[in-house]
C-alpha distance (Angstrom), angle and dihedral (degrees) to the residues before:
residue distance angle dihedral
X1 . . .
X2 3.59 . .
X3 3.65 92.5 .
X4 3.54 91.9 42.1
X5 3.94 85.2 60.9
X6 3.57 94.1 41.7
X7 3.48 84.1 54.3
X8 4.12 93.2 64.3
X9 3.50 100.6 35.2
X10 4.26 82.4 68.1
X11 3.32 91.4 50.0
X12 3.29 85.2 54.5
X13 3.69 96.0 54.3
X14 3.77 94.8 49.1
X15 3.93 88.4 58.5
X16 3.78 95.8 39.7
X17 3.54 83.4 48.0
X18 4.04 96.1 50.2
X19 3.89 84.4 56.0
X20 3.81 113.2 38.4
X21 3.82 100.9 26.0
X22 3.80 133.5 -98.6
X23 3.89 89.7 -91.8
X24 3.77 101.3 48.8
X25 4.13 84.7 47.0
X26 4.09 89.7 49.8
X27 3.35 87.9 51.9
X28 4.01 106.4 39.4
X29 3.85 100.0 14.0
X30 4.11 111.3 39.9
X31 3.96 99.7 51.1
X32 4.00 81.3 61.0
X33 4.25 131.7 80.8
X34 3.26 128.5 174.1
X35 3.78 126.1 -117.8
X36 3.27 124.5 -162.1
X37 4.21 133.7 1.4
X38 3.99 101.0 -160.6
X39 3.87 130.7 156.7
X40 3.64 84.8 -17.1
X41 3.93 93.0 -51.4
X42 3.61 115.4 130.6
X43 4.12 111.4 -164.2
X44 3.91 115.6 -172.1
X45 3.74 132.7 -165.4
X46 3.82 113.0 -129.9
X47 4.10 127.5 171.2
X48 3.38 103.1 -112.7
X49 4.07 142.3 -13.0
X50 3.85 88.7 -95.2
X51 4.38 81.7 66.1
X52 3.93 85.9 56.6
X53 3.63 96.2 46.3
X54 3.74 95.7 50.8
X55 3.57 91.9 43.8
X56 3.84 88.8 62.5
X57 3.68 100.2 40.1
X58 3.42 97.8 38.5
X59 3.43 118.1 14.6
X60 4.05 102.8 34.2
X61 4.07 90.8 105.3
X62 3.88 94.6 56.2
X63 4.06 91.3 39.6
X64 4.27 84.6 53.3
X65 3.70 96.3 48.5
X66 3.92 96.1 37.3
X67 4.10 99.8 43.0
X68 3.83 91.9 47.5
X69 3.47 92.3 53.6
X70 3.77 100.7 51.2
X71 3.75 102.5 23.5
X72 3.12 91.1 30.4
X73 4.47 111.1 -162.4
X74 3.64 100.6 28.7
X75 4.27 120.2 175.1
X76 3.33 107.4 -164.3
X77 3.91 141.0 1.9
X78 3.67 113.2 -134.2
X79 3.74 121.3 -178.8
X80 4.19 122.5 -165.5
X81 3.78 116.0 -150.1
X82 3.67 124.7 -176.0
X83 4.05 103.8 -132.0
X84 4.10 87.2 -151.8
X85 3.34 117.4 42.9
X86 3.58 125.6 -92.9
X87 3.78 87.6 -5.1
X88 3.28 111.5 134.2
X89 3.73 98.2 -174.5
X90 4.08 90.9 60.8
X91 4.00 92.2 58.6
X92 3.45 114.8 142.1
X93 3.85 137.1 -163.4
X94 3.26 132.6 -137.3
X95 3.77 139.3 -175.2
X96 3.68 128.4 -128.5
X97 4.02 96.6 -86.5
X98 3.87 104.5 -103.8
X99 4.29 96.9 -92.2
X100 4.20 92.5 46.6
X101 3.67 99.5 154.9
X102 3.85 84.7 -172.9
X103 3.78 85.6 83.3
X104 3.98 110.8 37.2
X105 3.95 111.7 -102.3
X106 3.89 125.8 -130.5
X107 4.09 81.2 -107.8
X108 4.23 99.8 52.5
X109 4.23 85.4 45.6
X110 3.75 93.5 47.8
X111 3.88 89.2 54.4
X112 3.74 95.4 47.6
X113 3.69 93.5 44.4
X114 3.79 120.6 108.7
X115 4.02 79.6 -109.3
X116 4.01 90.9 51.0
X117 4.25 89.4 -164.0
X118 3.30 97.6 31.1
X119 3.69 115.4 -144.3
X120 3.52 112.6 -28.0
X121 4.02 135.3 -172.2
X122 3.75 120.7 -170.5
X123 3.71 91.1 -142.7
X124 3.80 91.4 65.0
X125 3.31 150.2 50.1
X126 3.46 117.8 -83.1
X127 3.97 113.3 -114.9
X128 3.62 103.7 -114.5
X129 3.62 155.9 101.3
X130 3.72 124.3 -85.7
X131 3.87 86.3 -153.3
X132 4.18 83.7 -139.4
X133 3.95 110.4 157.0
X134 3.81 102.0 -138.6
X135 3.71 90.7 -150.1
X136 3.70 91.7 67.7
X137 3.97 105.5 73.5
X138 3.82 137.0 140.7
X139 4.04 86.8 -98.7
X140 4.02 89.3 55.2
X141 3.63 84.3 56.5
X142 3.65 117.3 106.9
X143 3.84 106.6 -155.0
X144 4.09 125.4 -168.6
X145 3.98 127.2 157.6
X146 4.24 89.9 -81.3
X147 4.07 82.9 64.7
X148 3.38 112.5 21.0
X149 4.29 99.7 99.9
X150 3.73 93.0 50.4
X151 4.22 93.6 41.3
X152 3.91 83.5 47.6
X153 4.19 95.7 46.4
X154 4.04 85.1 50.1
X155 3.93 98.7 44.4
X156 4.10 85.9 45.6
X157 4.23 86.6 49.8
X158 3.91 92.1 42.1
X159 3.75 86.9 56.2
X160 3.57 107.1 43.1
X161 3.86 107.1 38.7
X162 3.55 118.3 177.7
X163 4.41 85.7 37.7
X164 3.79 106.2 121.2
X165 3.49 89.3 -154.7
X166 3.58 99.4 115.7
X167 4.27 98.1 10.2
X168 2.96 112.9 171.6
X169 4.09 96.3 29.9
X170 4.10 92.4 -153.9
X171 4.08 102.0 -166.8
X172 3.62 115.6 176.3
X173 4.03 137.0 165.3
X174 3.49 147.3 106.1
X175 3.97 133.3 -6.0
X176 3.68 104.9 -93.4
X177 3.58 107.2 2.2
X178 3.95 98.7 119.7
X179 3.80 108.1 -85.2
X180 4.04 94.5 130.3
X181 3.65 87.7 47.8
X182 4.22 90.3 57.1
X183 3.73 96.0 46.4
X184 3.77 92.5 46.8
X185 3.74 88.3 52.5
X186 3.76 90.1 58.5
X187 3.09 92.5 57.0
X188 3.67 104.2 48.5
X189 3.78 91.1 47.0
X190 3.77 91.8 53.6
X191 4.20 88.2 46.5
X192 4.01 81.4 46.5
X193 3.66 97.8 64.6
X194 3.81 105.6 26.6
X195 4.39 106.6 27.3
X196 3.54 93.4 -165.6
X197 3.94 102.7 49.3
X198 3.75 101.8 121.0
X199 4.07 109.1 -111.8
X200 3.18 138.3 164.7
X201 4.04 141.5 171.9
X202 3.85 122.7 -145.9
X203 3.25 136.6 171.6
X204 4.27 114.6 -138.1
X205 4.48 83.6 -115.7
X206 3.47 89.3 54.6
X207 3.22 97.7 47.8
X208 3.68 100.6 49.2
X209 3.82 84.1 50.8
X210 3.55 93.9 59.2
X211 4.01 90.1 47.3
X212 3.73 89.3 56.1
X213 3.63 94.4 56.8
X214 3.52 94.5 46.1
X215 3.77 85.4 49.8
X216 3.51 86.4 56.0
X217 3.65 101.8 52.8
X218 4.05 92.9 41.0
X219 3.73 97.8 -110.0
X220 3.94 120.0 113.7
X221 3.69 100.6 123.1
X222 3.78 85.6 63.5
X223 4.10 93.4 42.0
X224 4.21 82.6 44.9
X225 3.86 78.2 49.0
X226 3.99 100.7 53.8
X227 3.64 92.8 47.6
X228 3.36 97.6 47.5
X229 4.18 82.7 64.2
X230 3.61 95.2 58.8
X231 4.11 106.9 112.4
X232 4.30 90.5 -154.8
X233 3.99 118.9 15.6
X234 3.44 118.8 -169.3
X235 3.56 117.5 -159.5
X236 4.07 115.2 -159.6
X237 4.21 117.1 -159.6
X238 3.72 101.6 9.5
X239 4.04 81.3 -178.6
X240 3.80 86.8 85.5
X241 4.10 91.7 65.0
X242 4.07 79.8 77.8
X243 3.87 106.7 125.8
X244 3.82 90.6 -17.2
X245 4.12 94.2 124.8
X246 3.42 86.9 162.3
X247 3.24 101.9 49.5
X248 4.13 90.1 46.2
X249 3.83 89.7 48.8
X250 3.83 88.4 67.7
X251 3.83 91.8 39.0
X252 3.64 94.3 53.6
X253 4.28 95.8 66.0
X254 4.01 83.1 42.2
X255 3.65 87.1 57.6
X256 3.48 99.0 48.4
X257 3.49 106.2 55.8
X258 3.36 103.8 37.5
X259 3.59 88.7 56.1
X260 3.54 93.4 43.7
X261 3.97 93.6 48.2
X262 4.36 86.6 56.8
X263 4.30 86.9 -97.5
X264 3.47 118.4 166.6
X265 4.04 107.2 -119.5
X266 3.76 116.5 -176.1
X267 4.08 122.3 -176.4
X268 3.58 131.6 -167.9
X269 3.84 127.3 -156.7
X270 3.86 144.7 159.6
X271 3.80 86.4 -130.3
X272 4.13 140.8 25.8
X273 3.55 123.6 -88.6
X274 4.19 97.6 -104.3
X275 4.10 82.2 54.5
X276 3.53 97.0 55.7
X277 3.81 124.4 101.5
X278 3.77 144.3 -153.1
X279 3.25 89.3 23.1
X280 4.21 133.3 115.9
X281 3.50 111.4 -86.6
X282 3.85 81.3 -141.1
X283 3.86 94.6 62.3
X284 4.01 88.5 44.6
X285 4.03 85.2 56.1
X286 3.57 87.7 51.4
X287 4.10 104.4 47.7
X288 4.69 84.6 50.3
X289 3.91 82.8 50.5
X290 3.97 93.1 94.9
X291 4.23 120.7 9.5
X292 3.70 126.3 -28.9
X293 3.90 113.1 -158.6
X294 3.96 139.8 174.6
X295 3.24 127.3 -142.9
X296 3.96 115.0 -155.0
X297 3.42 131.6 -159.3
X298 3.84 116.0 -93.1
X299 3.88 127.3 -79.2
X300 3.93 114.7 -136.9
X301 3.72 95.6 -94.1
X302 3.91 79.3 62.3
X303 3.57 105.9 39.2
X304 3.52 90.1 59.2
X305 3.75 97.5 52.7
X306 3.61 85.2 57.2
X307 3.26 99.2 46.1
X308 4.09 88.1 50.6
X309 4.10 84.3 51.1
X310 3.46 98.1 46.9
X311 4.07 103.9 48.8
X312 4.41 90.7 31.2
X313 4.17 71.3 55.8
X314 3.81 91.7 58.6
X315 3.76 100.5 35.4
X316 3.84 89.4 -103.1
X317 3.74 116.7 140.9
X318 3.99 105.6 -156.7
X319 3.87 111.0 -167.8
X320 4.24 115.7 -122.9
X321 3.79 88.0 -105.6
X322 4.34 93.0 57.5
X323 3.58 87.9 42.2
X324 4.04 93.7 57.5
X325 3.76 90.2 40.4
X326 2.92 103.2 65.1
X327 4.27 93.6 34.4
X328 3.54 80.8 65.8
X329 3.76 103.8 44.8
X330 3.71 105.5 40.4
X331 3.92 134.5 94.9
X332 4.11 84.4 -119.2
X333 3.74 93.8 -122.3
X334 3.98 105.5 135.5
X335 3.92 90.1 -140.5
X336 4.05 87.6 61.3
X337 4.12 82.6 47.6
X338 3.44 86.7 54.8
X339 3.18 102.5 51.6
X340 3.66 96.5 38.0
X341 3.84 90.8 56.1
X342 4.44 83.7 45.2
X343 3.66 87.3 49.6
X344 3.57 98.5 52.3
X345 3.95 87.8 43.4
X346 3.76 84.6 63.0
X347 3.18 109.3 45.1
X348 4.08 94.6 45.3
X349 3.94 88.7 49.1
X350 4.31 90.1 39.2
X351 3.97 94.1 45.0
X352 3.96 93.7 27.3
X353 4.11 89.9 -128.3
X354 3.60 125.6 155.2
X355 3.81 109.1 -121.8
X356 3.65 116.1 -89.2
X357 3.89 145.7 159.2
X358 3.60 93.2 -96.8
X359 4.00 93.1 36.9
X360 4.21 79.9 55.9
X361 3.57 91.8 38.9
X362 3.95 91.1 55.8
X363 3.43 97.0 54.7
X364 4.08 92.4 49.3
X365 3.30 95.5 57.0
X366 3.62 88.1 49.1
X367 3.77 96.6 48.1
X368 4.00 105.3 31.2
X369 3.82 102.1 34.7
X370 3.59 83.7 82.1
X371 3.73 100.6 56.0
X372 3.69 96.0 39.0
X373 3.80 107.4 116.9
X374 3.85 144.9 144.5
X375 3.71 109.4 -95.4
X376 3.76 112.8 -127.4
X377 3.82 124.9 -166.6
X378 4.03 137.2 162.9
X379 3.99 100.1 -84.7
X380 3.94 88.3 54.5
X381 3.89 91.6 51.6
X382 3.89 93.5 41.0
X383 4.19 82.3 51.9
X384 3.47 92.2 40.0
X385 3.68 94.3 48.8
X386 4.07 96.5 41.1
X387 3.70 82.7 57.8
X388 4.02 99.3 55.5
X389 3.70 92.2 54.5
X390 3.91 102.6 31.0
X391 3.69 96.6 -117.9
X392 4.00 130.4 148.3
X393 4.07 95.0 -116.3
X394 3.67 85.1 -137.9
X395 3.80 86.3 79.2
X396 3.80 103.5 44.8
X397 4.61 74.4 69.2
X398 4.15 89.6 52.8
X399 3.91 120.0 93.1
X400 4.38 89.0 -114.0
X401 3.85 121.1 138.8
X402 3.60 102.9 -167.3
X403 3.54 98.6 134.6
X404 4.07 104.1 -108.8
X405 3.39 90.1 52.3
X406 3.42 95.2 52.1
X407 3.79 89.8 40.5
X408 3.83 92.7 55.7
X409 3.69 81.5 47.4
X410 3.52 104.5 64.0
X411 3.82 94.0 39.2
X412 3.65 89.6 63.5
X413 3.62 94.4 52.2
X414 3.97 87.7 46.7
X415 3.82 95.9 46.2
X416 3.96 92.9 49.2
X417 3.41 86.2 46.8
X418 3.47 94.2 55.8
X419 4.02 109.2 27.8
X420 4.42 94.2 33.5
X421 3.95 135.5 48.2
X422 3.70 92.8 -120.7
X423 3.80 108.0 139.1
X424 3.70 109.6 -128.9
X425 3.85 87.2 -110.9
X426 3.94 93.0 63.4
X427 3.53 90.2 40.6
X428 3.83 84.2 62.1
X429 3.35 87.3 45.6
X430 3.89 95.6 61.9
X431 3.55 92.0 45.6
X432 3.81 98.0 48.1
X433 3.84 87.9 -125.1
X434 4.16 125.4 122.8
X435 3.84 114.0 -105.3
X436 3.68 90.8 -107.0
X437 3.71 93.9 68.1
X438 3.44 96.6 46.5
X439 3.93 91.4 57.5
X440 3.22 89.9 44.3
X441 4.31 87.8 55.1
X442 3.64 89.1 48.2
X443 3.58 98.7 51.2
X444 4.36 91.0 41.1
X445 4.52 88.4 54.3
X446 4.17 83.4 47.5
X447 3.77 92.1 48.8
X448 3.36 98.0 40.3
X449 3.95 97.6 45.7
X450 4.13 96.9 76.9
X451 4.12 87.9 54.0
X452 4.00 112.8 18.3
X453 4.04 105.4 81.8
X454 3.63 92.1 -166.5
X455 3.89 100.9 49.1
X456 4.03 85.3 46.2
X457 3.50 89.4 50.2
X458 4.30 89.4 41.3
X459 3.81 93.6 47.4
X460 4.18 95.9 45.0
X461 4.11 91.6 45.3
X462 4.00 98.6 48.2
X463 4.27 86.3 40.1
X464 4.00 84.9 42.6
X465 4.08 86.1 48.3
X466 3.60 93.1 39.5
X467 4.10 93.7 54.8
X468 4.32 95.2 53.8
C-alpha cells in the first residue's frame, strides 16, 4: 500500500512538474510525501505550516487538477506538520482549510450540478462555501506606512458592513503585493462578528466559469439571483472582465443591487478602473462610485517586518544582517519574500548549513535574478522616441500630421503597448487622442513592420534604446 501510494504521489510530481516548472516543484513539491490514502482522505507530510499555507493560496489550482486525475474522488486534503523540527512526536494534522479548492466545495458542485444553484430559499442562507482562507486575516497582516491607508480602508469596511462609505472598495496594484490577502480579511472579520452574514470570495475566472455552466444548463436569472443574496462579495482579479461582455452583462445587475440594497462589494485589480480595457464604460463608472485605492509594494521598514513574520512563522531565526540583505536586494513583492525566506529554509535544512550572508545571498541570486529588469514606462518611450526622429516631444502631444510627427506618434502608442501595462484607453489618454485612434496606431506600426524598412528600423532602435 505504501508503495502503491508512493507510486501516485510521483505521478503527481511529473504533472505538477509539466505545469509549474522543475524548480518551483523542487522547491514546493519534493520536500513533501504523502501519508496516508484512506476512505478517500489523502493526508500529506509537509515541512512546516508556511508549506500548507502556500499550498492553498498558491498552489490549490494545480493540487485540484493533478489529485483528481491520479486519485481520482478525493474528500478531504489533510496535511501533517511536525511543529519542532524533525520531531516526529510533535506532528500535527490539519484539515484542508474550509475554502480548499483542491477538493471540490459544496459551492463549485452545486454549480456544476444538473440543478447549477441547487435548491435555494430567499429566507436562508444559501448552502455554500465562502471560499475564505482562514490563514489570511487582519492579524496576518503585516502593516508599515507603504500599506497602512488601504489596510485601514479594509479594517474600517470589515467592521461596518452595510456603510456605503467606501462601496465599492476598488483596490488595485501590483502582482503579488498582498491584495488577495486584504479582501479575504474583510471577509473573515465580517463572518467573525456576525456567522451568518452572507460572504463570499471569487476570483473574476471563477466566476466566469460558473456563468458558463449556468449558461449551459439555461439558468442565469437564477445564478444572477444567488449572487445578488450575498451580504459582502469579494471579487479577486477584476483584470479578467477585459473583453468578457458577456461576462460583464451579468455582472452589471449583480452590481446594482447589491449596491443599491447597502452590500458590501469589494474588487481587486492589477490596475485602476480609468486604466482598464474592454470593458463597459458603464461598469468602469460603477467600480469609481465609492473609493479607489493602491496598494504598493512594501518599503524596507516593511519588508523587514515581513520578513521577521514570515520566518518567526516557520521557526526560522534570521539574524539582523539576513534580514536587511535581502530588504535591500529584493523586488519588494511579499510573494518573492516568501519565497526567499522558503528558499533559504530549504536549502539550510537540504545542505544542513547554518544561515549566513552568503547562504542568503545564494538563494537571491537564485530567486531574484530572474525578475530583475529595467522598468519601462510612457515618459521613457515618448523620450526615447523624440530622440530617434529629432523632434521637441512637446510636438509628438500637438494635433500636426506632417508625417514624422505622426510617425513618432504611432510608435509610441505601439511601444507602450507592447513594453508597459497601459490599457490602450490611458494610452489615449496621455496622448490627448480617443481610444479609437490609438488602436488604430497600434495596429498601422504592426502592419507596417513586415514591409516599411524605416519603421522596422524606428521601432527596433527606440526598443533597443529603451532596454540599456
Amino acid at each position: 500500500m505504501e508503495d502503491h501510494l508512493k507510486i501516485k504521489w510521483a505521478k503527481c510530481l511529473e504533472i505538477i512538474r509539466d505545469i509549474i516548472g522543475e524548480e518551483r516543484t523542487r522547491t514546493w513539491f519534493y520536500p513533501v510525501r504523502p501519508v496516508s490514502f484512506v476512505d478517500k482522505v489523502l493526508t500529506l507530510a509537509v515541512p512546516s505550516q508556511f508549506y500548507r499555507d502556500k499550498f492553498e493560496e498558491e498552489f490549490v489550482g494545480v493540487l485540484s487538477k493533478t489529485l483528481l486525475r491520479v486519485f481520482g474522488d478525493i474528500q478531504r486534503l489533510c496535511y501533517e506538520v511536525d511543529v519542532i523540527q524533525n520531531d516526529s512526536e510533535s506532528t500535527m494534522t490539519f484539515r484542508s482549510v474550509p475554502q480548499s479548492q483542491a477538493v471540490k466545495s459544496r459551492y463549485v458542485r452545486s454549480m456544476q450540478s444538473n440543478s447549477p444553484l441547487g435548491s435555494m430559499d430567499n429566507e436562508k442562507t444559501p448552502d455554500f462555501d465562502p471560499q475564505l482562507n482562514e490563514t489570511l486575516t487582519f492579524e496576518n497582516y503585516m502593516v508599515g506606512e507603504s500599506n497602512r491607508l488601504p489596510f485601514t480602508i479594509a479594517e474600517y469596511i470589515a467592521n461596518n458592513p452595510g456603510k456605503n462609505d467606501f462601496n465599492p472598495f476598488f483596490l488595485y496594484g501590483e502582482v503579488g503585493v498582498g491584495k488577495t490577502h486584504l479582501i479575504q480579511a474583510i471577509g473573515i472579520r465580517v463572518k467573525e462578528r456576525n456567522p451568518q452574514a452572507k460572504v463570499l470570495f471569487v476570483p473574476l475566472r471563477q466566476f466566469q466559469n460558473l456563468m458558463a455552466s449556468a449558461t449551459i444548463h439555461k439558468t442565469i436569472p437564477s445564478f444572477v439571483n444567488w449572487f445578488q443574496q450575498m451580504d459582502v462579495l469579494l471579487i479577486d482579479d477584476l483584470q479578467e472582465l477585459s473583453h468578457k461582455d458577456g461576462t460583464a452583462n451579468v455582472l452589471f445587475p449583480i452590481f446594482n443591487h447589491l449596491h443599491q440594497n447597502g452590500k458590501t462589494l469589494v474588487f481587486t485589480c492589477d490596475r485602476p478602473p480609468m486604466e482598464l480595457d474592454g470593458i463597459q464604460d458603464r461598469l468602469i463608472d460603477r467600480f469609481k462610485w465609492g473609493i479607489t485605492e493602491r496598494l504598493t509594494k512594501p518599503d524596507f521598514a516593511l519588508k523587514k517586518k515581513i520578513l521577521q513574520f514570515k520566518a518567526s512563522r516557520n521557526g526560522l531565526y534570521l539574524p539582523e544582517e539576513v534580514i536587511e540583505l535581502i530588504a535591500e536586494q529584493s523586488t519588494g513583492s511579499v510573494r518573492e519574500l516568501e519565497g526567499i525566506v522558503m528558499g533559504i529554509l530549504t536549502r539550510s535544512i537540504t545542505l544542513n548549513q547554518p544561515i549566513t550572508l552568503e547562504l542568503a545571498q545564494a538563494v537571491m541570486q537564485h530567486s531574484i535574478k530572474k525578475i530583475e529588469q529595467k522598468t519601462i514606462n510612457f515618459e521613457m518611450i515618448v523620450e526615447a522616441t523624440a530622440e530617434f526622429y529629432k523632434l521637441n516631444p512637446d510636438v509628438i502631444f500637438s494635433k500636426s500630421r506632417v508625417r514624422d510627427i505622426a510617425d513618432a506618434r504611432q510608435v509610441i502608442m505601439y511601444l507602450s503597448h507592447k513594453l508597459t501595462s497601459l490599457s490602450s484607453s490611458a494610452i489615449g489618454h496621455k496622448l490627448n487622442r480617443r481610444h479609437a485612434t490609438v488602436l488604430h496606431g497600434i495596429s498601422a506600426i504592426a502592419d507596417r513592420l513586415p514591409y516599411a524598412k524605416d519603421i522596422s528600423v524606428a521601432v527596433e532602435k527606440i526598443e533597443e534604446e529603451l532596454r540599456r
